[in-house]
N, C-alpha and C positions, 0 to 999 in steps of 0.2 A: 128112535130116529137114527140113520146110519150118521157118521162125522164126514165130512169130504174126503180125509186117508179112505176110510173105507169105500165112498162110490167109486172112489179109483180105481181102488182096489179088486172092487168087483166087476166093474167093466173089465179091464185088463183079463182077470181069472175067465169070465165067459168067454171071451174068443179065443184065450191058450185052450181052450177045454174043445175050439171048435178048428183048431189044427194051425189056429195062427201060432207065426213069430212077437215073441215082444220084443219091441226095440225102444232102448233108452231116449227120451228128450234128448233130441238133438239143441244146440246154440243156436241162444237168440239173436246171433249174429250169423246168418247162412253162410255156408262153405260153399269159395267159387263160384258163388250166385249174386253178380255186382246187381241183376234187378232189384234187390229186394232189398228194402233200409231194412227190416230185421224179421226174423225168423214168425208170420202171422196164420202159417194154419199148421195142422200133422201132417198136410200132404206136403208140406217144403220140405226135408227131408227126403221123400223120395221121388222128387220131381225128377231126376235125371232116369228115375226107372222108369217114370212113366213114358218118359221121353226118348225111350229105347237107348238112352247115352251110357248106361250103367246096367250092369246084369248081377244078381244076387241068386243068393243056395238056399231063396225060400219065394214062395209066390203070394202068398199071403202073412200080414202083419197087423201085428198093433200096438195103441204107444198112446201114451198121452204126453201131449206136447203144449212145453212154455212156448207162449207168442207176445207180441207186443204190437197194439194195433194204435201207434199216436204220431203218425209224422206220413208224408208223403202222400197219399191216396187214402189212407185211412188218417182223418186226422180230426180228431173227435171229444181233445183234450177237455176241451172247453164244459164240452157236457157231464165228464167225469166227476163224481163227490152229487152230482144234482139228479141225475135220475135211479134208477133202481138196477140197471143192465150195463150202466155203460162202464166199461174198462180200460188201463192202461195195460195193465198185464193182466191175462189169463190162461186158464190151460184147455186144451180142447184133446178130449178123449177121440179116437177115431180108430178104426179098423181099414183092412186097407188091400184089394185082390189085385194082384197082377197081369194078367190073361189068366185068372184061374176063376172061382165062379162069379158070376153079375148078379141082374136085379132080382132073381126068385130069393137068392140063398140071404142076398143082403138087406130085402125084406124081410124074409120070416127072421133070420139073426135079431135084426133091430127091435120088433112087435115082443118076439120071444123075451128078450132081455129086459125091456121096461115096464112089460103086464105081467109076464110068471111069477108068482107070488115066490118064490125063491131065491128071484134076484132080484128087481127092483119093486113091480107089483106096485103099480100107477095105476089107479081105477082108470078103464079105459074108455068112461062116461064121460073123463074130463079130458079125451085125445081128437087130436085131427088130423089130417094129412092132407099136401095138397100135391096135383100132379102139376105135371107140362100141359097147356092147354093148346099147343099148335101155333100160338102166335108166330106171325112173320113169314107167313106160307112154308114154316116147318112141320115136319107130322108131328101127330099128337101123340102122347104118352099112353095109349093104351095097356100097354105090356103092362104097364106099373099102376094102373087106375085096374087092372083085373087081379093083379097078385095083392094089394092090398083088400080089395074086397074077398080075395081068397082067404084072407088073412082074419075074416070077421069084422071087419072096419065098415059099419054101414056107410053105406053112400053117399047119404045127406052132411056125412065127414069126411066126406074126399072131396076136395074141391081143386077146381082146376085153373091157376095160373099161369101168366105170362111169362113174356121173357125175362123182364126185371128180377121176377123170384124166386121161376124153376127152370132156369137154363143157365149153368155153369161155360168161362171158359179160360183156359189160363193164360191166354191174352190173346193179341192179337189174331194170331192164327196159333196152327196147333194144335191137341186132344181141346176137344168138349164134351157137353152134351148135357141130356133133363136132368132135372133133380129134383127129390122128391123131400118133402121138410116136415116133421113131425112137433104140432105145436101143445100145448097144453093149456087152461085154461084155470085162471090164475085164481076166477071170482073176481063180483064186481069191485072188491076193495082194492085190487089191483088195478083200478082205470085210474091212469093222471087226470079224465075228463070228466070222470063222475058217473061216467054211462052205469047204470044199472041194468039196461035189458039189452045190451047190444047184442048183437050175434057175430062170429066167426066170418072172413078175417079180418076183423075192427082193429083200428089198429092204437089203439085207445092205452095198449098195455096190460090188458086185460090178457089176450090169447101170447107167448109166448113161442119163439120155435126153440126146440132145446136140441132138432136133433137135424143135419143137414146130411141125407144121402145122395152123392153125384155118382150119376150113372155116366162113367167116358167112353161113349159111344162110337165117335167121330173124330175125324182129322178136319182143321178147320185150312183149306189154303190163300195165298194172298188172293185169289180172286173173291174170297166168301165162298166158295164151293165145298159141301162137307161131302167127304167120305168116310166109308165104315171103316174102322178101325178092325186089323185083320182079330186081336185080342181086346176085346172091352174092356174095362175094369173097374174098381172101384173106389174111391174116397169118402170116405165119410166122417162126419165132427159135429162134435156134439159138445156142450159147451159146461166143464162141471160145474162151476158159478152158478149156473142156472136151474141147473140138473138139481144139486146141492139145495139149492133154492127150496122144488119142488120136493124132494123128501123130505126135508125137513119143516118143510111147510110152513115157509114164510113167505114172503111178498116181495122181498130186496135179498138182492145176494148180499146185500152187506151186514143182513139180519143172521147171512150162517155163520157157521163154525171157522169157517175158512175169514172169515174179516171179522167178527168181535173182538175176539183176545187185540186184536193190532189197533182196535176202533178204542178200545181200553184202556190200551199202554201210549198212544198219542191223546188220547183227554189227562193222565196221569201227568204225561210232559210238558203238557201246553197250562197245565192247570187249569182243567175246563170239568165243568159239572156235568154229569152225567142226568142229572135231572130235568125230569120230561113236567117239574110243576113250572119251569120259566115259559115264560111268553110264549105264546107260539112262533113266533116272528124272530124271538133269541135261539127258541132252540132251532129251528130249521136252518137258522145260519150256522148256527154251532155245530149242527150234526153234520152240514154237509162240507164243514172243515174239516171234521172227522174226518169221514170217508174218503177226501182228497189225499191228505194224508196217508191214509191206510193203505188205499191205492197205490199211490204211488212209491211209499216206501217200499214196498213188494217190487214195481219196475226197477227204481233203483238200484238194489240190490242183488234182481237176477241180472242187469244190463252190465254192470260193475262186475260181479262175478263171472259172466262171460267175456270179458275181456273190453268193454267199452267206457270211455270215460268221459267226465263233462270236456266240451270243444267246441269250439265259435263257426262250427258248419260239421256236415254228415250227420250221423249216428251222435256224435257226441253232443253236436247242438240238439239233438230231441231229447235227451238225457238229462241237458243241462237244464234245458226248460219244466221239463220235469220237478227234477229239485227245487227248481226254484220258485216252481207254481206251486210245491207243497208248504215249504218253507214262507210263501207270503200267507196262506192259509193259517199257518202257525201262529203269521203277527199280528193275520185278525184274529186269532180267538187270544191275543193276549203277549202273547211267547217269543220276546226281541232276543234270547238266548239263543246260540248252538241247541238244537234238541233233536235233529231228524237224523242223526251220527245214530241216536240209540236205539232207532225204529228197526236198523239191519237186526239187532240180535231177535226184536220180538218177531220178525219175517224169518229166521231162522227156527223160533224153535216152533214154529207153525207147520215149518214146508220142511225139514230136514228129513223126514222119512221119507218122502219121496225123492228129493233131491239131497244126497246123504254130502253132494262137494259142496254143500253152503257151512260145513261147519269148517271147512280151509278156507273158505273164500270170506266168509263176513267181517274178520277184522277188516282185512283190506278194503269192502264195500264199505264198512264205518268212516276209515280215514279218507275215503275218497269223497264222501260226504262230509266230512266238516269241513275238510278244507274249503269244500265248495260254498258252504254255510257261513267261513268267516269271508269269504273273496263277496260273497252275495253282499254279505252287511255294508262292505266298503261298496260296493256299485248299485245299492240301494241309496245310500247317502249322499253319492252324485247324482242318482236320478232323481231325488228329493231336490236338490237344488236347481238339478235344468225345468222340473214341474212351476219351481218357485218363479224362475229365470224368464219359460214360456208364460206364465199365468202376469206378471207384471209388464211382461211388452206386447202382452194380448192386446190389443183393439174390440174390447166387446164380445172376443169367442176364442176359444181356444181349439186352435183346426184341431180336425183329427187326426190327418196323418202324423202331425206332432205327438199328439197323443198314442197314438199307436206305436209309434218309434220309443217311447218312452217304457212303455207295455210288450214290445217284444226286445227289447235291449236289457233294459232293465228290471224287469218284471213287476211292474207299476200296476196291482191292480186297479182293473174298469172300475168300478164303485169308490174307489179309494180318489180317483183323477174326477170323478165325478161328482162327489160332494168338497173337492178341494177347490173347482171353479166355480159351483153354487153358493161356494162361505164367500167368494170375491166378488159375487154378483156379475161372471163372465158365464157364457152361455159353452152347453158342452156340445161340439161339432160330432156327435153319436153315428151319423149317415157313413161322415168321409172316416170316421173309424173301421165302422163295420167293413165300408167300401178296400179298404189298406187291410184287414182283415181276410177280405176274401181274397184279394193280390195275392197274398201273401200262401194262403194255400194253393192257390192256383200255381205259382211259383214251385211251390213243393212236389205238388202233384205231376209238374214237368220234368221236376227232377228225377222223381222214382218211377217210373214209367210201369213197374208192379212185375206180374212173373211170365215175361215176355218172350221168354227162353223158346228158342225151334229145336224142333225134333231134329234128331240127329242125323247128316248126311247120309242118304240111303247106300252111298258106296261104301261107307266106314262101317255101315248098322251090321250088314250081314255081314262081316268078317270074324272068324275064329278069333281069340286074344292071340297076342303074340307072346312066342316063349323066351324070358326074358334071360339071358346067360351070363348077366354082365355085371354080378356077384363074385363069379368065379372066374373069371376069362374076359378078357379086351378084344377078342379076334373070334368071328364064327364062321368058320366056312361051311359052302353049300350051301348060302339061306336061300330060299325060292322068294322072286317077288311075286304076291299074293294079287297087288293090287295097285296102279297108280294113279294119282288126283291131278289134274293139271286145271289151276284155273275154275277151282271146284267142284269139277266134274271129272266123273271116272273115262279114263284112258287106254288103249294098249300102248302105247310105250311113248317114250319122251327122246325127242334127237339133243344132238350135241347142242351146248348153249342151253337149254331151255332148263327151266326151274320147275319142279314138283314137289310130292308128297308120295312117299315111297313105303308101303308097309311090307314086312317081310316077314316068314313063319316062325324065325326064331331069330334074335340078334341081341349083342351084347350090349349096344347103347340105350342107356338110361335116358330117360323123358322127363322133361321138365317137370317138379314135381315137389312139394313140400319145400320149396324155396331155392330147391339145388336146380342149377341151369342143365338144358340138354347136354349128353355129349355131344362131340363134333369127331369128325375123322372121314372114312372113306371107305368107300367101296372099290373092292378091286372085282377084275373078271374071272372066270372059272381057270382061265391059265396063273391066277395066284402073282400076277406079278402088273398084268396093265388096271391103272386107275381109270373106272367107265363111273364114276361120278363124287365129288364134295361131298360130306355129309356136313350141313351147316348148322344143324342143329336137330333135337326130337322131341315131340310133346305129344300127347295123349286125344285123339279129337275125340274118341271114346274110350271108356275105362276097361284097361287091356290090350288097348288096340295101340302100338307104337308109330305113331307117319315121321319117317325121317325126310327133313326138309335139304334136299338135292338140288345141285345145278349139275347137270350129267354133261359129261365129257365126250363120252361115244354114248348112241343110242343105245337105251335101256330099256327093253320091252317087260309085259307081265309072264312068268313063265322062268325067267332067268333066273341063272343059279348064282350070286355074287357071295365073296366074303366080306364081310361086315368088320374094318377092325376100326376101332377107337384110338384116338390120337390119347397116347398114353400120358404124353408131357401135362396136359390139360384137365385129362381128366385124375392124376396125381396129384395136380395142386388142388383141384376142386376139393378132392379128397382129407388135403392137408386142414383145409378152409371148414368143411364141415364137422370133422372132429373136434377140430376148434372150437365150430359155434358152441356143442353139446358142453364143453370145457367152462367157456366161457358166461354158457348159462348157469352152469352151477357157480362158476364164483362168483358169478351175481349175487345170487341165492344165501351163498354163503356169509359173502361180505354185509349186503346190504339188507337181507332180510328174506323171510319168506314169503312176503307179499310179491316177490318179483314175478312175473308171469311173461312169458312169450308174447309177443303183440303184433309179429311178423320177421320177415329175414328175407337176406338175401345169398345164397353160399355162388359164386365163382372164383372161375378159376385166378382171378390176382386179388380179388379181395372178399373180406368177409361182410356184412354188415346186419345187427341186431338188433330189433327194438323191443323194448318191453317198459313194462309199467312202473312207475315212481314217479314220486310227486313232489320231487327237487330236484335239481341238477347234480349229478355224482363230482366230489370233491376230487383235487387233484392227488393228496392222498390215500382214500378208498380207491380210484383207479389203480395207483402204483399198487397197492394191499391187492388188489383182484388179479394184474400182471404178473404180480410177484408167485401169487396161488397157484394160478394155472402154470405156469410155467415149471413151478415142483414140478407137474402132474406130469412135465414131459420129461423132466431131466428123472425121473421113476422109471420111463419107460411102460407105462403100464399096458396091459393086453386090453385090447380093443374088442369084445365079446360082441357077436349078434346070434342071437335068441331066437327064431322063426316060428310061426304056430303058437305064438300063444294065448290062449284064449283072454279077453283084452281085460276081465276081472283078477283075472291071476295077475297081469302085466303092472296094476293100477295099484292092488293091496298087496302084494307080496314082494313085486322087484320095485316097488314103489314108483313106476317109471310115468314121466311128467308128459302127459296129454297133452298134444300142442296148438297154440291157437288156431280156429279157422279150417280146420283139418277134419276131415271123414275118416273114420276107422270102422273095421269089420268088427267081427267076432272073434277071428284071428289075428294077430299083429305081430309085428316084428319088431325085438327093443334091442338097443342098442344099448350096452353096460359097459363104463370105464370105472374098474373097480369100485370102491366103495363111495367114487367121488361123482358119479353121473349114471343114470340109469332115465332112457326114452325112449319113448314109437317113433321109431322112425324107418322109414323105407329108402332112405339114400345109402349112399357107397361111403365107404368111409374107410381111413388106415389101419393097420394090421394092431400097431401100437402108438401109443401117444409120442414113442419118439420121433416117431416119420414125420413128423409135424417142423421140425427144428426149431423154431422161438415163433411163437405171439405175440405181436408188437401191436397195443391197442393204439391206433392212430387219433381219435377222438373222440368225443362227446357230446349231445349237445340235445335237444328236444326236438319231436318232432310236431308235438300236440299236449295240451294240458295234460299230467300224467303220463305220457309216454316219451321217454329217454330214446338215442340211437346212442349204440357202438358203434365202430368201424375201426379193424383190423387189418393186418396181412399176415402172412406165416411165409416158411420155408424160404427161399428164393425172393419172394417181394421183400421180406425183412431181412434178408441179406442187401438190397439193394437200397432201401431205407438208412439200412447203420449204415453206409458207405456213404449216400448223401450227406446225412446228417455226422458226419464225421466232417466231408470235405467243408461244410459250412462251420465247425467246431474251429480247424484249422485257420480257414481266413478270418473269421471273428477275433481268434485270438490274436492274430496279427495287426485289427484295426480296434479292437479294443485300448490298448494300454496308450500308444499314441495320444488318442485324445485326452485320457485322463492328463498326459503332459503335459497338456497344452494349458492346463487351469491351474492357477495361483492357488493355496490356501489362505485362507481368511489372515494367517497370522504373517503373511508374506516369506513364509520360507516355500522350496520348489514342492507345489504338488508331485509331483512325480516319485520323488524319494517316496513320499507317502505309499502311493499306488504299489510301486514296484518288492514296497519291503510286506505288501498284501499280497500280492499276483497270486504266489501259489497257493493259497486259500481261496480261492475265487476260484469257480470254474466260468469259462469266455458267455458262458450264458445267463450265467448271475452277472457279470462285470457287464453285459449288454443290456441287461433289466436294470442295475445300478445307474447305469449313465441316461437310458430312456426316461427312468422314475426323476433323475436331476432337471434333463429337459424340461418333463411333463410341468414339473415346479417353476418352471422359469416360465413356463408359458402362461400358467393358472396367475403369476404374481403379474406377470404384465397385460393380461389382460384387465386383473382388477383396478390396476393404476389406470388403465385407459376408461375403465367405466368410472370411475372415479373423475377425473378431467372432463368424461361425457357429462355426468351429473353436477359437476362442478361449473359448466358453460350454460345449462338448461337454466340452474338455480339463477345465475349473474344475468340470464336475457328476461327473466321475471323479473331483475327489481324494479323498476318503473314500468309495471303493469298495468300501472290504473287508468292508462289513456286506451287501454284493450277491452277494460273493464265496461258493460254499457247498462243502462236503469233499461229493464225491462218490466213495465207496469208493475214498479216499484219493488223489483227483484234484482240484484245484481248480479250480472252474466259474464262470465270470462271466455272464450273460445280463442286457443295458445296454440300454435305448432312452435315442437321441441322435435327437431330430429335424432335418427340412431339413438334413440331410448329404448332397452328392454323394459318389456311389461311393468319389473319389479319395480324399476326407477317412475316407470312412471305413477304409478298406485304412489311412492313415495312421493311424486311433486305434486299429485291432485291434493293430496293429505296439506300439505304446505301450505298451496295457495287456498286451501278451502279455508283452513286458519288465517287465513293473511285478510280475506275479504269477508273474514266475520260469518257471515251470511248471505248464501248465494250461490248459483250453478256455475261446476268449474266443468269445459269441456276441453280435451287435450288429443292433439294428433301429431304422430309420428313415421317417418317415412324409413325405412332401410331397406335395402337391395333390393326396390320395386315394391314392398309389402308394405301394409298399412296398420299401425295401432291405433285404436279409438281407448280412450277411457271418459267416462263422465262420472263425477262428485257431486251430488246433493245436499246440501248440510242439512242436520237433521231438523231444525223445525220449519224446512220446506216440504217436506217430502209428502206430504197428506197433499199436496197441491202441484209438487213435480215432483216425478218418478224417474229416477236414472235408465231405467231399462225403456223408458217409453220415449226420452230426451235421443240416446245411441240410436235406435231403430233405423228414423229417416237420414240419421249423419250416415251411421254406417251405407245406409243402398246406393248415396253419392259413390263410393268409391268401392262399390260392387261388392259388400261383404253383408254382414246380419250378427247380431248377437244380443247381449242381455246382460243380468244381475238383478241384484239387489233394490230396493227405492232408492237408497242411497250412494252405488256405487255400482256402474255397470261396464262390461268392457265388450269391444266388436274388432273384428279384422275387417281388411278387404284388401283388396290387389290394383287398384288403381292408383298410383299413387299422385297422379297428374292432376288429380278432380281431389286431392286433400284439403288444397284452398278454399276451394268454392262449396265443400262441404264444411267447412270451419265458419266462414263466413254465413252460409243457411243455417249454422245452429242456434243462432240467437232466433230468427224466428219460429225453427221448431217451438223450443220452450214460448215463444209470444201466444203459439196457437195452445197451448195446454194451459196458459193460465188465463184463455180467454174465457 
């Protein structure tokens, strides 16, 4: 039986052998593609080819590509660990034509490769295929219901499908068109139903599809009108899980090669028995904790290694949940420890032959995962308390959307919330869960609206690339305008005042581009001296194609010969700035570790700014260490080297040059070397040598997302303008510093001041202003305490003759007290008091500050089987517009009315009358 390396393997080898490209898995995080939450089939990758936005030096390819299908429009988590198919991450093998050949070649390719006994050789007794059957008053799929029967494919095995299952499109409008799906059949011990006789295509589980080929035939436009696509082409994916599956002839992909070892090494973690003599009932729960696990360490780990982290929304919130859907799996089969840190190395030495960057990246997906494993423990232990909090001020049922908010906040498993209200004899609200369940993907679903991308403007598609000069030269004269966009639509020329999109045959300004902003500058006219338009900025509408964004001076027609120069001032400092970032990335690197990775940036021209991955805040020490580093690098002077051509293996293993986040790279690339201290792909402009730079002045720090840090810098000219500032504030500080130290006595009554003044020159005016803040802060922290002290001391003195407040309810005694301006803490300490003081009996307390309301209520303990504090607060709190909970014995609520605080103090005596009726 092959192992999964090898059906990779052997896919891949069959189509190099039939003239394809191989291309590396692209990032499960798409480049430039905000549709898509993360990278879910092979054709994302070259979606901008299909889409005419991008042009390549090959027409056909093949790849097998990481995807992740659990959040947005695919959102399927739930089922993962519980059926045999379903996945967080998987790889999908695909082949792939450009306008080069369609459906004859990419049938026989496909039939050829999975029956020829040399490559895969799948009895083809156990194959089907189904076509496009016309639905929707589209034509039907004949071309591909004849080349498969050309193919040997009896008849009675092509069947013919709807829209649902053989019609692709990439979204709204845009390429579509049939597709044809090669399924396998599994045997009846593959039905989840039981079926033993069913026939094809039952959807029982039984017939599997392992192989999807989309014929893009069509342009789809906003009317619904298709037209032919002047070059067809092809996509196709095929899913090796499954594929995997069938060679090796099992039933569950999580029976192959590609998931035991990981199904092994989490039973070893969790401490769980691999033994199939328990229950049936223990092990199907145990096995399918397994696989949750397994699964998803594998997401984990490539999500993390491509540069994504756990975060309370986007990408990172699907990641998060992730972890920590694996992580509750852990705790039912046992395992309240840190364990899912160790799952990265066993997904490493699984997948490392095909993905050789997981042996750099998995420490770093390890600590990004504990950390998340110990943050889980702690806001599992809150959600265990608000489960307790909701279940004691339930009324008979425990809604669901509470429940749900519990289970997507916390990660509170359903089964776990469900036998927790059945131990309390409160009913589980299961409807309005599901109901806030589907919300909630429906919510999702809006937000990712899937790969929605349009074909590229027809004026921009057919333009030559522009020839870019602005490496070696700021000024191009003679460039011919090729082409103008006014308002989206192509033009011959634009008058004075109006704003366009100006592309030209050859020009020196750079397009916005790997973080570095357009240049800006001007066009002059063919007399070299009048300015006929602004250039405000340049960006890429397609790749190669430069649109300079104009507001023309004098009319500017297509045809015209203008010189192109670059505002040098701007695009110098930009210069300064990008050097820097490359600088600046290595002494991250250097400083903090090699876990640091790229996470975005931004290079103009007055400031820098860079973010990348770590999972604390950078000390104010390691900043100065990082400042201090890079700044050698300039007071060195060192030569600023770029590399051009080189093929992007060499760039990676040999100049070691760091792949940047989020970024498309060719086959050839261009690295950028600052001696031995910085080596990257990068396609920006950048200084001759590191001294053109002048100093680096890191301005700050701070997060932008769990795990991800920002820097923000200036160089050259902004941090001359910087020291100047912060000089002129150095100067007046030091003039109102020392003053006030004069003004304060020492304790021993001789003049503060001698004191001060026999220190000064050891103080710098910024320490002596952190000196006198830190004295303030203290003077304020000490009279605050005296004032809460006098509060708690007036609350205490208006309880002593309490007991005319006190009232016999059906032989219970009931206090309800308003104590104003009490914090929370004081007041947990006066309920504690008075619950002592009245022996026996319900203590209710409200307090008012700046509009806001505190609720507490006290139970003493041998009432509480007969009143529950949480059940007591409920209807106090809704008097004055709030809600809350606790304990039997001690529950607290807010609200914001504070005008209905009386008349809620005074209904709480008959709350408790109605709960001990």
């Amino acid at each position: 039986m092959p192992t999964g390396s090898e059906i990779r393997r052997k896919f891949l080898d069959f189509f190099v052998q039939k003239g394809h490209k191989e291309v590396h898995s692209s990032s499960l995080v798409p480049a430039n593609d905000p549709t898509l939450l993360f990278t879910n089939a092979g054709m994302n990758q070259f979606k901008d080819v299909f889409l005419g936005l991008e042009k390549r030096d090959y027409s056909r390819a093949t790849s097998s590509q990481k995807c992740v299908r659990a959040g947005g429009k695919h959102n399927d988590l739930e089922n993962v660990g519980f059926t045999n198919r379903h996945h967080t991450f998987f790889e999908m093998l695909g082949n792939f034509s450009f306008g080069d050949y369609f459906k004859k070649d990419a049938i026989a390719y496909a039939w050829g490769l999975i029956t020829s006994p040399e490559w895969f050789g799948i009895d083809k007794s156990k194959l089907y295929v189904s076509v496009f059957n016309g639905e929707g008053g589209m034509q039907r799929d004949a071309e591909a219901y004849d080349l498969w029967a050309a193919q040997g494919v009896p008849k009675d095995r092509i069947l013919e499908l709807g829209l649902k299952d053989n019609f692709w499109q990439m979204g709204d409008t845009g390429p579509c068109g049939p597709c044809s799906e090669i399924y396998y059949d599994m045997g009846p011990a593959a039905s989840d139903q039981g079926h033993s006789d069913c026939a094809f295509p039952c959807d029982c589980g039984r017939y599997v599809e392992i192989w999807n080929l989309v014929f893009m035939q069509f342009d789809r436009d906003a009317s619904g009108k298709l037209t032919p696509l002047p070059k067809p082409s092809i996509d196709t994916g095929m899913g090796l899980e499954r594929t995997a599956a069938v060679l090796q002839g099992v039933i569950s992909n999580y029976e192959t090669d590609l998931f035991t070892p990981l199904i092994e090494r989490a039973a070893e973690l969790t401490g769980t028995s691999l033994n199939k003599e328990l229950s049936k009932e223990a092990h199907t729960k145990s096995a399918a904790s397994l696989r949750v696990i397994a699964d998803h360490s594998r997401a984990a780990t490539f999500l993390i290694s491509d540069g994504v982290l756990p975060a309370n929304d986007g990408r990172g919130y699907v990641l998060r949940k992730i972890i920590r859907r694996a992580i509750t799996h852990g705790r039912l089969l046992g395992q309240t420890k840190p364990f899912l840190y160790q799952m990265a190395f066993a997904v490493r030495d699984v997948m490392q032959d095909a993905y050789p960057e997981l042996n750099e990246s998995t420490d770093r997906a390890s600590k990004a995962v504990q950390v998340e494993e110990t943050r889980f423990a702690h806001t599992m232990d809150v959600g265990l308390e608000r489960l307790e909090t909701l279940l004691n001020g339930s009324v008979g049922k425990l809604a669901g959307d509470d429940a749900f908010k519990l289970y997507d906040t916390f990660g509170m498993p359903l089964d776990f919330m469900q036998d927790a209200a059945r131990d309390q004899g409160i009913e589980f609200d299961r409807a309005g869960f599901d109901r806030a369940m589907e919300e909630q993907k429906s919510r999702a679903r809006a937000s990712w609206k899937g790969a929605a991308k349009q074909t590229a403007n027809p004026a921009y598609q057919q333009l030559p690339k522009s020839e870019f000069e602005g490496y070696r030269q700021t000024r191009s004269d003679g460039c011919e305008v090729l082409a103008i966009i006014h308002k989206g639509q192509g033009v011959r020329e634009l008058k004075a005042g109006e704003s366009g999109e100006v592309i030209l045959d050859h020009t020196p300004f750079y397009a916005e581009a790997g973080g570095q902003v357009g240049d800006r500058g001007w066009f002059y006219s063919d007399d070299h001296n009048t300015v006929v338009a602004e250039v405000t900025g340049c960006y890429y509408p397609v790749q190669g194609v430069r649109a300079h964004q104009v507001v023309v001076k004098s009319t500017l027609r297509v045809g015209d010969k203008v010189d192109a120069v670059v505002n040098t001032d701007i695009r110098q400092a930009t210069m300064r700035n990008h050097t820097a970032t490359h600088l600046l990335h290595a002494g991250l690197r250097e400083v903090l570790g090699k876990h640091v990775k790229q996470a975005g940036s931004l290079v103009a021209p007055d400031h820098l700014r860079f973010d990348f991955s770590h999972f604390t805040g950078v000390e104010d020490e390691e900043l100065q260490d990082i400042e201090d580093l890079i700044n050698k690098e300039l007071l060195r002077n060192q030569k600023v080297e770029t590399i051009v051509d080189v093929p992007i293996d060499v760039a990676v293993n040999e100049y070691h040059a760091m792949a940047l986040f989020g970024e498309k790279y060719g086959d050839k690339v261009r690295v950028v070397k600052i001696g031995d201290f910085s080596a990257e792909l990068c396609g920006g402009t950048h200084t001759a040598a590191t001294g053109e730079i002048g100093l680096i002045k890191i301005l700050k720090e701070g997060s932008v997302s769990s795990g991800v840090r920002r820097v923000e810098a200036i160089t050259g000219e902004g941090s001359l303008r910087h020291f100047r500032t912060d000089h002129a504030l150095e100067t007046m500080v030091s003039r109102f510093v020392v003053p006030i130290f004069a003004q304060k006595p020492r304790k021993d009554g001789a003049p503060y001041a001698i004191e001060v003044h026999a220190q000064a020159e050891s103080f710098s005016p910024a320490e002596a202003l952190k000196l006198e803040f830190e004295k303030k802060d203290a003077e304020i922290k000490r009279l605050t305490r005296e004032l809460d002290q006098v509060r708690m001391k007036s609350a205490s003195s208006s309880t002593a003759n309490i007991g005319e407040r006190v009232k016999d309810v059906k032989g219970v005694k009931v206090l309800a007290h308003r104590v104003d301006n009490l914090e929370r803490a004081q007041l947990r300490t006066l309920v504690d008091q008075l619950r002592d003081k009245i022996g026996s009996g319900v203590v209710i307390l409200g307090s008012a500050s700046n509009g806001n309301v505190a609720l507490i209520v006290g139970v003493t303990k041998d009432l509480t089987s007969r009143v529950q504090a949480g059940k007591v607060i409920g209807p106090v709190a809704q008097k004055v517009g709030g809600k809350g909970g606790g304990r039997p014995d001690l529950a607290e609520a807010g609200g914001k009315d504070a005008s209905a605080l009386d008349a809620a103090l005074d209904g709480a005596y008959g709350v408790v009358e109605g709960l001990l009726a």
